[in-house]
N, C-alpha and C positions, 0 to 999 in steps of 0.2 A: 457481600456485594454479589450482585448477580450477571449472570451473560453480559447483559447488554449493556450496563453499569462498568462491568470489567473493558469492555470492548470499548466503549465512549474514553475513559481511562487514558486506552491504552493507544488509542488515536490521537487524546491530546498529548502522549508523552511525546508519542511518532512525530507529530507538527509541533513544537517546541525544539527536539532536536534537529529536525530538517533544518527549522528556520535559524536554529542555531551555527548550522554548515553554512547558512550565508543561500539557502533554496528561499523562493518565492512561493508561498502556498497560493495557488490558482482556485480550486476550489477544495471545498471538503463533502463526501457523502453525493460523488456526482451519481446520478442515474441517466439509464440509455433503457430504456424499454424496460426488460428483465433484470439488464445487467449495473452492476453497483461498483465505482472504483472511491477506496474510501478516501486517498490525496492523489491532490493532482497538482503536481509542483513541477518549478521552472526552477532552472541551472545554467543560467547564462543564456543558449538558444534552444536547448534541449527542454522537450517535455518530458515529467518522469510521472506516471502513473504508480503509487503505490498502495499495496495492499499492506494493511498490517495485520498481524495476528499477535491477539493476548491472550496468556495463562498463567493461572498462579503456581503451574508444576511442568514438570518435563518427564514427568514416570513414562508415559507412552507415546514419545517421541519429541523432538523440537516445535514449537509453532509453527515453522516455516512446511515442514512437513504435513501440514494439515490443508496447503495451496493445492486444492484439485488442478487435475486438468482441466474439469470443465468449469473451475474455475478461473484460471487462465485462461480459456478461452470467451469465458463472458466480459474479464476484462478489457480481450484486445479487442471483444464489439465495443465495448462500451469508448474504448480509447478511438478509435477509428472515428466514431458519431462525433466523438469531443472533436477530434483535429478539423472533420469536414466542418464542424461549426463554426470553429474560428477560425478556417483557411491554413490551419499548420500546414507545412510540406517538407517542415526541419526533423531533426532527429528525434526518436524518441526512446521511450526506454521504461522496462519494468521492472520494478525493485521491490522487497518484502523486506518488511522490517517485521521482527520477532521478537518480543516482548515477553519477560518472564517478569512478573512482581511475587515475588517470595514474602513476607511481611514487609517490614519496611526496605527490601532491599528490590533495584530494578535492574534488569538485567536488557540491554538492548544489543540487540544485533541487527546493521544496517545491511541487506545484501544487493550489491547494486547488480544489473543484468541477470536479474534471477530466473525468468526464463523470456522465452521469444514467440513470437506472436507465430502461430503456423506450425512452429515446431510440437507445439503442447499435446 
């Protein structure tokens, strides 16, 4: 399986357990210019922008650990473009979910408020 075979994977596993928690998947693979948020899900009034990260090891570090800053920061352009579009003015929020597929075993870790928009 390759990159981006693995990554497609690992975003359907992301939007099945979302949808699974009872989240609304809003969209999936949104784009803002440069910037790419791979789910965009709703939780009652809350928008939740998530990135996911997949791999098939953890030798040099967690997935979640591979969230740049400047990638967190093309998210929250990218989440900003979303809200003006649809007139959001509710909470929002940014989550990594981190994916490990070992052979057949899947390893998910949901992290809610993983960072904040400014702080990055």
């Amino acid at each position: 399986m390759n990159h981006i075979q693995l990554g497609e994977k690992g975003e359907q596993i992301a939007t099945d357990y979302l949808r699974s928690k009872g989240y609304t998947i809003l969209q999936q693979n949104y784009r803002a210019s440069y910037a790419e948020v791979d789910i965009i899900a709703k939780d009652k009034d809350q928008i939740i922008f998530v990135e996911v990260k997949t791999r098939t090891y953890d030798y040099f570090g967690s997935p979640e650990e591979f969230v740049t800053r400047q990638k967190q920061k093309n998210i929250s352009f990218a989440a900003s473009i979303f809200c003006d579009d649809i007139q959001h003015l509710g909470e929002i929020r940014f989550d990594i979910m981190a994916i490990i597929l070992k052979g057949n075993s899947t390893h998910i870790k949901h992290i809610k408020d993983a960072f904040f928009p400014g702080l990055a």
